[in-house]
N, C-alpha and C positions, 0 to 999 in steps of 0.2 A: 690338550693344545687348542682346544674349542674357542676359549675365553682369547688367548694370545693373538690365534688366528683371526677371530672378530675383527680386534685392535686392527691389526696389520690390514686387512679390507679395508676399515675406517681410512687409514691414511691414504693406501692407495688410490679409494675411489675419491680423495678430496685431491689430490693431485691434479694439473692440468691435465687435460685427454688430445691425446691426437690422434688423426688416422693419415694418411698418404694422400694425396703429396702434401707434406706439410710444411711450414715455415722452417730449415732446420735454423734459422739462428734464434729458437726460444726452446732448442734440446743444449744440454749441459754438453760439452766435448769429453768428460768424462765422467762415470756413476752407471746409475743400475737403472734397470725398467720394467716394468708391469705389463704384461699382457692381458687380454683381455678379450672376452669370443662372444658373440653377437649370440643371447639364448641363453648363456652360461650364466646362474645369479650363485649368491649364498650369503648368509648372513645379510639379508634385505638387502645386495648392493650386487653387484658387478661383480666373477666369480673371478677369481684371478689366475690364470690359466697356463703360464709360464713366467717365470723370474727368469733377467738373464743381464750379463754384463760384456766387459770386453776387456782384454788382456794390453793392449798395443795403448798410449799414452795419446789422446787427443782422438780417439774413435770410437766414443760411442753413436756419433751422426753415421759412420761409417758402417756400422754395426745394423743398425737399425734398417740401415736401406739397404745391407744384404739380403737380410728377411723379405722387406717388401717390395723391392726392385730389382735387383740384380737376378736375372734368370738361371742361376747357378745352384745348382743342389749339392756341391761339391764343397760350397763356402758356404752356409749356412743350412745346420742341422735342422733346425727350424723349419726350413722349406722343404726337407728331405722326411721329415716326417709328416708332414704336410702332405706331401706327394705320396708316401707310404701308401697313409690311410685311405687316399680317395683310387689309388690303383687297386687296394684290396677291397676294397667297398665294392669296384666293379666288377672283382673278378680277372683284373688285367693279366696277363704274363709277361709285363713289358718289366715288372716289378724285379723281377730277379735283376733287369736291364738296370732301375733306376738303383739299385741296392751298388752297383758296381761306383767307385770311387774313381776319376781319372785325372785326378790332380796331377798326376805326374807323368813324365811319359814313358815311361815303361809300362804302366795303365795304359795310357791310351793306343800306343803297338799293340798288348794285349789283349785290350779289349773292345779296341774302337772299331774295329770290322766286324763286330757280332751285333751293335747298334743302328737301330733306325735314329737316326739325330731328328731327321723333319721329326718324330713321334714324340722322340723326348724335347724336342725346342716345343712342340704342342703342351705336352704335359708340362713344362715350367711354366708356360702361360697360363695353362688353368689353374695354377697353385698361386700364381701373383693373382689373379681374381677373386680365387678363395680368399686370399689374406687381408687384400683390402677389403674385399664387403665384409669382410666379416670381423676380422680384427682390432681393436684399437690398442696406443698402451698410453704410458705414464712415465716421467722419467724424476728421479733425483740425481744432484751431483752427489757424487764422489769420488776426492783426489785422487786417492791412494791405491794401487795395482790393491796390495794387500788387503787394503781393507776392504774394497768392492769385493773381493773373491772373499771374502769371510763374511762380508754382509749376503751377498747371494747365495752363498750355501746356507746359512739359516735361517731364510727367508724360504727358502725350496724345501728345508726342512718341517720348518713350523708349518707351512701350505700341506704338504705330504702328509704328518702325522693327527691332521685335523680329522675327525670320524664326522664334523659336518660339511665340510666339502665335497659335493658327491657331484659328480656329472650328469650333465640332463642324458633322457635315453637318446636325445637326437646327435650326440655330441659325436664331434666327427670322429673324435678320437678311441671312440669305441670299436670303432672298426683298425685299429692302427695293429699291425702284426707285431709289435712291440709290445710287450705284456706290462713293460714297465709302465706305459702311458695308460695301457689298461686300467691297472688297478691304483696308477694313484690319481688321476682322471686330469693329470697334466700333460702337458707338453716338452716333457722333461723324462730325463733317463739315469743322469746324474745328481748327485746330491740327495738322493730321494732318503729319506727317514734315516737322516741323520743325529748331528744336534742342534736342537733349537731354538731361536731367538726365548731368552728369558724377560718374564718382564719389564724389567730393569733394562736391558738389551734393546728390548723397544720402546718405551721411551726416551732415554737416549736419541735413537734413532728416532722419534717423533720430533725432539727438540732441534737435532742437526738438522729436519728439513724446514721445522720453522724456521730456525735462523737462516738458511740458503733463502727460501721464501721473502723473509723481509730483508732482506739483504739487494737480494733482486730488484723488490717493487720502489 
């Protein structure tokens, strides 16, 4: 997957880059995104760090600024392992706290008296800080529910099963108690080494974003 993988680096780092707060009307309202971590390289480029997309019709702006704004770790996996890593990295005990979900309220009766909030509203802030300094991504459009969720799974594929992808030693996510981000030195837990973009699959996918590209300009 070494050679496939390259490719896909190619296009991702030729894509426009952005980091927070950024313009959203030059992100596509639907399609996929690249992430990308400040230190992370491979393949002489930008290492690409997590693939990821969105379900709901007209949000992927919405999506994005889960990640890098909204202080919730509840709506975006992203930030929850984000938060993971740097609470185990310290040693924290608040972690079993940040592990608890309270989307609903049966969660929150149950578990909301065993929280310090001022601690965790602290800890969501140090995770919006992490993400933007360190952060950037990339976006392409795509229509279709179906086919973003089939382009993102083997895009996470094809990243996963590359043996030249490796993570720097500093990489945050070495520390994440997630063994999946572990060992495939993503920010991902799902999709992992599945199946993979084929050649043919990606360029394809090279020629759809040139066409969105000049299409655009």
């Amino acid at each position: 997957m070494s050679c496939e993988c390259e490719v896909l680096h190619r296009i991702a780092n030729n894509l426009e880059r952005y980091c927070f707060p950024c313009d959203s009307d030059n992100i596509p309202r639907n399609g996929v995104y690249f992430l990308f971590q400040r230190g992370e390289k491979s393949h002489q480029a930008d290492r690409v760090v997590r693939v990821g997309t969105h379900t709901g019709d007209n949000q992927l702006q919405s999506r994005l600024k889960q990640h890098f704004n909204q202080e919730n770790k509840d709506r975006s996996i992203f930030r929850k392992n984000i938060g993971r890593a740097l609470l185990s990295k310290s040693n924290d005990t608040f972690l079993k706290h940040w592990e608890l979900d309270l989307t609903t309220r049966k969660a929150k009766d149950e578990y909301g008296p065993l929280i310090d909030f001022n601690y965790q509203k602290a800890i969501e802030h140090q995770v919006s800080l992490y993400i933007r300094e360190n952060f950037t991504f990339s976006t392409f459009p795509i229509a279709s529910k179906e086919e973003r969720l089939n382009i993102e799974s083997k895009l996470i594929s094809t990243l996963s099963w590359c043996e030249e992808c490796k993570p720097s030693s500093d990489w945050l996510g070495n520390c994440s108690p997630k063994s999946k981000i572990v060992q495939s030195g993503l920010w991902l837990v799902n999709e992992l080494y599945k199946t993979p973009m084929t050649p043919s699959e990606i360029d394809s996918l090279s020629e759809k974003i040139k066409g969105c590209s000049a299409h655009k300009g």
